[in-house]
C-alpha positions, 0 to 999 in steps of 0.5 A: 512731371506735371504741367499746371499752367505756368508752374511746374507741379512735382512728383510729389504733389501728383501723389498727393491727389487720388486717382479717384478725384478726377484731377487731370493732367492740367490741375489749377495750382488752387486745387493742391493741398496749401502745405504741399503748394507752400512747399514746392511752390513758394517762389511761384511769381506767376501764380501770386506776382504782388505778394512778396516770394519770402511771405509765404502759406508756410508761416501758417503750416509748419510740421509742429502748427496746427492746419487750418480746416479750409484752405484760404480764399484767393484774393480778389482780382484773380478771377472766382473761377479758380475757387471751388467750394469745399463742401463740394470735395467731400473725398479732397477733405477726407484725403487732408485730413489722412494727410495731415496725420501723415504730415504730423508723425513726418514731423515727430520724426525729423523732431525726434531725430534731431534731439536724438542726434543732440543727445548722441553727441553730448554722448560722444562728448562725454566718451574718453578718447580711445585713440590713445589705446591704438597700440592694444590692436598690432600695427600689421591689423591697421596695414592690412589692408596696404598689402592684401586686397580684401575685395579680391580676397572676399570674391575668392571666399566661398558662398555659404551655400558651398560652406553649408555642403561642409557642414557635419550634419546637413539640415533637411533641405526638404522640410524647410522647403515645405514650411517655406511654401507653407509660410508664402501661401499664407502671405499670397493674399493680394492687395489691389496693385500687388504683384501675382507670385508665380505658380511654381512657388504659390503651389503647394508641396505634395508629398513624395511618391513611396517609389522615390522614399524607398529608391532613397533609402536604398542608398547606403550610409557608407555612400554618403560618407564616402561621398562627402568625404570626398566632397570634404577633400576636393573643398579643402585642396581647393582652398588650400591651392587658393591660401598657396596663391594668396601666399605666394602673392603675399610672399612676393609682396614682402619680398619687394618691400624688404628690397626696398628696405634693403636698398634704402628706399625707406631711409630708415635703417634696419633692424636687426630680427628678433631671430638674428638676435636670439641666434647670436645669444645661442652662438655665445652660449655654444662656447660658454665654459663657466664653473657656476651651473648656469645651464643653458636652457634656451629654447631650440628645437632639436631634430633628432632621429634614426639614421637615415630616417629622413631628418636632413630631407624634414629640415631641407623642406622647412629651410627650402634648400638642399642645402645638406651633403647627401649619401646614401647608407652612410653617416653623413651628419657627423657633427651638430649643424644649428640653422638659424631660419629667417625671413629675408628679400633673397634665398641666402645661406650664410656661416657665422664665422664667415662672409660670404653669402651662398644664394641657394637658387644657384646649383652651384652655390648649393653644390659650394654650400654643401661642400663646406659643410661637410669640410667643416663636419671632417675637420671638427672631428678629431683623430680617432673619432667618428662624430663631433660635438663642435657645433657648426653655425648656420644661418638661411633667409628667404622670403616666407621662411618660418623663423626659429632655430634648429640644430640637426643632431647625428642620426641614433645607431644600433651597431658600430660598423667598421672604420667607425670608432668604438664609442661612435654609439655612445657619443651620439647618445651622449650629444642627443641627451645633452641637447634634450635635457634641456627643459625647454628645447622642443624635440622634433623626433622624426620616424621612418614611416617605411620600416617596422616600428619595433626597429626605432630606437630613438622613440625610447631615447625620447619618452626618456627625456619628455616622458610627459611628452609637453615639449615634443613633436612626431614627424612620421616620414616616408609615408609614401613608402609606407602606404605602399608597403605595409599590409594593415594602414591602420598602423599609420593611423595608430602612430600618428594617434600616438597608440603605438609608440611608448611616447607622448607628443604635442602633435603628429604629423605625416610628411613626404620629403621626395621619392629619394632622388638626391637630384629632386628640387623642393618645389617638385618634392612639394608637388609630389606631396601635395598630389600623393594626399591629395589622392591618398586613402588615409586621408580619404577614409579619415585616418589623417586629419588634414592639419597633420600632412605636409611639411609646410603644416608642420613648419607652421606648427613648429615654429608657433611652439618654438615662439611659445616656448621662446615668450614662456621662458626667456625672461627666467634665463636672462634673471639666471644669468643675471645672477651668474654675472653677480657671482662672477664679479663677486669673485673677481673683486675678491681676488683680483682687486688690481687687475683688468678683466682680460680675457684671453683674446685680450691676453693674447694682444698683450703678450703678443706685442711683448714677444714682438719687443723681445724680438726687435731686442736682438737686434741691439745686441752688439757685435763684440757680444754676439762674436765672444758668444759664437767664438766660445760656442764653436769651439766647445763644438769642434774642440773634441775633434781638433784635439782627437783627430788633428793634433794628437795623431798629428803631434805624436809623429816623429818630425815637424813636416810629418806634423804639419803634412798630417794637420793640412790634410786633415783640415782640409778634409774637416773644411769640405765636410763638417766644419760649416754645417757645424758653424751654422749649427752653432750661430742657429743655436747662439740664436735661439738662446739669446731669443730665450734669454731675452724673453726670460730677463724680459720679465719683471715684477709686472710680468704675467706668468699665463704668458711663459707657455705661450711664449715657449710655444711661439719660440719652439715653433718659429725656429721650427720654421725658421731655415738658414739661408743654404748659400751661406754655406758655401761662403763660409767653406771658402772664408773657413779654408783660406783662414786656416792655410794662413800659417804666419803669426806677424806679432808677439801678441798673436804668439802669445794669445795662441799660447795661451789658448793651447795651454788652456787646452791641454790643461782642460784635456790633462783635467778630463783624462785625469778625472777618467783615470781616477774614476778607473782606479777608484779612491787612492788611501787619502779618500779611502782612510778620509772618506770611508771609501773602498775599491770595487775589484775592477777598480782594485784590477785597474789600479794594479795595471796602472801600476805596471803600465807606469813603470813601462813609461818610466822606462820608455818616456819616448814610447809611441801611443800603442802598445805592441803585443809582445808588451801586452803579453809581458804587462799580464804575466807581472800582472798574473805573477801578483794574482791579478787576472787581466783581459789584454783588452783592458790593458790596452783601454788603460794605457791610452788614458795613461799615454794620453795623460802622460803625452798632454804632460809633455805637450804642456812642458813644450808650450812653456817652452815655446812662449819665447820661441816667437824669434825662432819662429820669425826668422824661420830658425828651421835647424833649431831645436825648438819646433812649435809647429803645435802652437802654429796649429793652435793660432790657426784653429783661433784665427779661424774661429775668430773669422767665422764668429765674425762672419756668422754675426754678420749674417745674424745681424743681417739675414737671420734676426729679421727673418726670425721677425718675421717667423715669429710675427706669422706663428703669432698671427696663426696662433691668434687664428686658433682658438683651440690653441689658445685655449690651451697656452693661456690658462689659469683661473683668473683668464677662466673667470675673465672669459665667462664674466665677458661672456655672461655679461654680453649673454645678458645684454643681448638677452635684454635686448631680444626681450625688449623687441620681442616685447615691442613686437607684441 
């Protein structure tokens, strides 16, 4: 700043004046230019107090006005001393005029500036407004910068002089800086004031001395290539490690915001993934059964590869998790595994039909994990079986995990080992080809790199489904081992160049997933990759690129090609099933018009809860019903044993007490072993039959015939299960043995009704002996002459012994029931006397028919007798002809039946009905627990067509839904 009197000159105005004109530093304000001191000195009172401050020299000199030639004289009253003629500044006046032209381009410019900012915003007016077509650029561009640190980010960056060292062909550094030099000596010329460039760089470049040309051309080209190489190398793992920390950031980074979205910080609910979505559409189709074609040809990629060639350690790399069961030389994988991967706040596994949630950063989660799947591989492998086509569903998130869905497949084999089933090998073939054939599965076909290559068998199974090779990728494992151990490298090259395999791929790729440790964690598995490229020759002598290493490379890989395919196909499989829907509804309109569409899950409710009417139905069964049924159901049981072993050997001894001592004892013996158990027997088998009979006369017009296998599989099964209550028992023994020491019979009517029932007895017995002999004996004349039939000749020699054996009745009507011997001899002699030839053995099986016949004859003639014999009976008439101590018996035999049916319905009605309730509501909840068997109780086309019309129409929605977010996150 200048001092000027009282006034204060500017910067500006001391640059306005020439270091030539001898102005000091106190330079009178007059002295100045007028357009400077109207500028920067308007308001100067000091120097003008009368003139008003807004009248000023400025009205005179504007940027568009012409200046006056000479500035004005100062009014009088000032003193002429500050006023110097003009004609004496001859320098001042040649400064004003270059000045004034200064002045006037200044003022062209603010002027032009002014009208082209007029211009520019009747422009920008006249644009449309473009923040209507925001939602082209995807919102993560806008947050971009919310969750990176781009000042960071641009620090971490490389200068350009490191990128030009990457360069294929450096430039010469050396002619550049010649013409450099060159250009500069040019431009040293120095004005007055400027500053003096340096020696160094004004010098000019000499030309190299011939020592260091030749001492640079010794130099080999195999040097330099080796040198940048490594150079390339040391440049790429440096910003690989510097993209692994900015991922690891940003993977923390979206680990805490899903938290707070989890957590409900954001109060906005969360959406279901794009890959959640699309695993529950692949989880439906895996159990679609339809008739109609409808292919599922959803994309998924598909690990395939030999055994033990490393696709569960590919699949543990991707996932992050050792999530596998493990075992070394044997089949481990024997059934499907499909891996829904995702992204998520924590490293989590979880089934598709369970609950609960395995975190995959405890060992002992992963120990219970691995656990599982390998329980659930054994149990969805049948009797006589190796491997499985049931698919077992599984889904892992974590945070910065590649989503896509994967499904390991059982690993391709040569030869069928023992405790293998003989079709092991064409069951793995089958399961391979039948998810490779799908057009739009990616094939991830892994290749022991550690063994000879003429040893894969899976490469041939893949040119065969991908000939073309559009949809498959290589993954080259073990390469560690593979370096190490093959004696020509160049084979590595060839196979991930894709020369020595008879297959095509979209890419190749070379991984190492772990020295082969089960015990190894995935991050030092990636610590070991990493450092074995790091310091590998086939990435140094350029025969691996550095895209096609490392597992996480091929993660990204796989997981772009699988949601290209997913974008490129989904829309043609929701249209197909669209039409598979319409073919569907079509049919069921036409055949089943006034039916509900239930599938089976659907049916199975239904007739559960009829099964469960039918069973609270037997307890309305009365008891008179339940005792006649019992009652007449015991005694077709015991009937043949009373007969056979009590009465008649009792009945055919000589006096009454010989009878009743015999008929005790063997009573007593048939109470203590067999007559209770063949009690429960029959009240167990009484039961079953009115449950079926109930179930059968349950139907009606409106009852479906899909449930009659169902039901019979619910009855058989609960009275499987059902046990009679044991101490039931001994209760009944006691209640069976008092009933039958009762001998006394206090009325007429009891005397009567066991009449009755002996009668009925005996002449049900005289029947079946009557219809035994006849078929003995063969057709008498009536038949033969009636109905054309003749005798046999054992027929012909039965009827002759007949003959004989009752004429020997006849004459002995008291005879016991055997035949002595010399009575034999004597029968088969007239027998011989005829011609007749007879074995003794069938005599005697002749004459116990005929005995028994002849004796029930007598025994029904006795029980007419007896019928008025109640008075003997009552005053114990002992001395009197008339003995019925049989009908005694046989009122005996009733009593107890009637006693036991009564106390066995007791228990029915109590005990067993409820708990035959309770038997059947638990097979029916089993039975509603596996799928399997329902599949095969509920059958028909019409449940068939039910299911797949569910099925395709939730297939289509869900299809429409993923399409429509997929479409959203575009």
């Amino acid at each position: 700043m200048l001092r000027v009197g009282r006034a204060v000159a500017c910067m500006a105005c001391k640059n306005l004046v020439s270091n030539n004109m001898g102005v000091r530093f106190r330079m009178p304000l007059q002295k100045l230019h007028p357009l400077s001191r109207a500028i920067h000195h308007r308001y100067n009172a000091s120097a003008n107090p009368q003139r008003p401050p807004h009248c000023s020299a400025a009205r005179h000199f504007t940027s568009m006005s012409r200046l006056p030639m000479r500035p004005p004289k100062p009014p009088p009253g000032h003193g002429g001393w500050r006023y110097q003629q003009h004609r004496n500044f001859w320098m001042l006046r040649l400064a004003s005029r270059l000045l004034k032209l200064r002045y006037i381009v200044l003022g062209s410019a603010v002027g032009g500036g002014y009208t082209a900012k007029k211009t520019y915003e009747e422009w920008k007016d006249m644009l449309p407004d473009m923040s209507a077509y925001n939602w082209v650029i995807p919102d993560f561009v806008w947050e971009l910068s919310d969750h990176i640190d781009l000042d960071k980010l641009t620090k971490i960056l490389p200068e350009l002089e490191e990128i030009a060292k990457l360069l294929p062909e450096l430039p010469d550094f050396d002619k550049i800086g010649e013409n450099f030099t060159f250009l500069k000596s040019i431009l040293s010329t120095e004005a007055p004031g400027d500053t003096p460039v340096k020696a160094a760089t004004e010098a000019p470049v000499t030309a190299k001395p011939e020592a260091s040309d030749k001492q640079f051309k010794k130099s080999s080209d195999k040097e330099k290539v080796d040198q940048l190489q490594e150079e390339l190398l040391r440049t790429q793992m440096k910003y690989q490690r510097m993209l692994e920390r900015l991922e690891k950031e940003n993977k923390d980074l979206r680990k805490v915001m899903l938290q707070k979205d989890e957590k409900g910080i954001h109060q906005r609910k969360i959406k279901k993934s794009l890959i959640d979505m699309y695993s529950e559409v692949l989880d439906i189709l895996s159990d679609f059964d339809s008739n109609y074609n409808t292919q599922d040809h959803l994309p998924r990629v598909v690990v395939v590869g030999d055994q033990s060639a490393g696709k569960t350690s590919v699949l543990e790399m991707i996932a992050q998790a050792r999530i596998f069961p493990r075992g070394s030389g044997e089949m481990m994988t024997r059934s499907p595994v499909k891996v829904t991967l995702s992204e998520g706040p924590h490293h989590v596994a979880m089934f598709k039909d369970s609950s609960r949630e395995f975190d995959l950063g405890k060992e002992e989660d992963l120990a219970a994990l691995r656990h599982e799947i390998e329980l659930r591989m054994r149990k969805s492998v049948k009797e006589g079986q190796t491997v499985s086509p049931e698919t077992i569903s599984l889904s892992v998130k974590g945070p910065g995990i590649q989503r896509m869905v994967l499904v390991d497949l059982p690993g391709v084999i040569s030869t069928v080992t023992a405790g293998m089933a003989a079709d092991t090998k064409e069951t793995i073939f089958s399961i391979s080809k039948n998810y490779m054939q799908n057009p739009n599965a990616i094939i991830l076909c892994i290749q022991d790199g550690s063994v000879d290559a003429e040893r894969s068998i899976v490469t041939d199974l893949v040119s065969q489904m991908d000939p073309q090779g559009k949809r498959t990728i290589f993954v080259l494992t073990k390469v560690d081992l593979a370096e190490k151990n093959l004696a020509s490298p160049n084979r590595i090259q060839q196979i991930v160049e894709g020369k020595l395999f008879p297959m095509k791929a979209l890419g190749y790729f070379a991984v190492v997933t772990g020295k082969g440790s089960a015990g190894e964690s995935i991050d030092s598995i990636k610590d070991y990759e990493e450092d074995f490229f790091q310091n590998s020759r086939l990435l140094k002598d350029g025969m691996l690129k550095a895209h096609q290493v490392t597992t996480k490379n091929l993660s990204l890989a796989v997981s772009d090609c699988f949601w290209k395919m997913v974008r490129e196909s989904v829309e043609q499989q929701a249209d197909a099933f669209k039409a598979s829907r319409f073919n569907l509804e079509t049919e069921w309109k036409n055949n089943y018009p006034r039916l509900r569409e239930l599938d089976r899950n659907e049916l199975f409710e239904k007739a559960k809860n009829e099964i469960l009417d039918e069973v609270i139905s037997l307890s309305q069964v009365t008891p008179k019903h339940w005792e006649a049924i019992l009652q007449k159901k015991l005694w077709e049981r015991v009937s043949t044993h009373v007969i056979e072993n009590i009465y008649l050997p009792a009945a055919q001894t000589m006096n009454s007490g010989t009878f009743n001592t015999t008929v005790d004892i063997k009573l007593k013996q048939w109470t203590d072993k067999q007559l209770p158990h063949k009690a429960l027997e029959v009240a167990w088998e009484t039961l079953q039959e009115e449950f079926a009979r109930f179930m059968a006369e349950y139907k009606g017009k409106d009852q479906d015939d899909i449930f009659d296998k169902l039901k019979e599989a619910v009855k058989d099964e609960s009275i499987k299960r059902h046990k009679w209550n044991e101490r039931a028992m001994d209760s009944l023994r006691v209640i069976q043995h008092n009933a039958l020491e009762d001998r006394s019979i206090t009325d007429k009517p009891q005397w009567d009704a066991a009449i009755q029932f002996m009668e009925e007895t005996l002449q049900a017995r005289l029947k079946d002996t009557d219809s035994v002999i006849n078929d003995m004996v063969g057709p008498d004349w009536k038949q033969r002459w009636m109905s054309w039939k003749n005798r046999s000749p054992e027929q012909h020699t039965r009827n002759e012994t007949r003959n004989e054996l009752e004429r020997l009745l006849k004459l002995h009507e008291d005879h016991t029931a055997y035949l002595a011997n010399d009575e034999v001899t004597t029968v088969r002699k007239n027998l011989e006397g005829r011609g007749v030839e007879v074995d003794p053995a069938l005599i005697k099986d002749t004459w116990h028919q005929l005995y028994r016949r002849h004796f029930l004859q007598k025994a029904l003639q006795h029980c007419n007798l007896c019928r008025r014999g109640f008075y003997y009976y009552q005053r114990h008439f002992v001395d009197s002809e008339l003995e019925c101590n049989d009908v005694v018996l046989f009122w005996r035999i009733q009593r107890m039946l009637l006693i036991t049916a009564n106390t066995l319905r007791q228990q029915l009605t109590n005990t067993e009905v409820r708990r035959l309730e309770k038997n059947v509501k638990e097979v029916l909840e089993d039975f509603g627990e596996d799928n399997e068997r329902k599949v095969h109780l509920i059958t028909g086309r019409r449940v068939q067509l039910a299911e797949d019309l569910k099925k395709v129409r939730e297939i289509q929605e869900k299809l429409e839904a993923f399409i429509e977010a997929l479409h959203k996150e575009k």
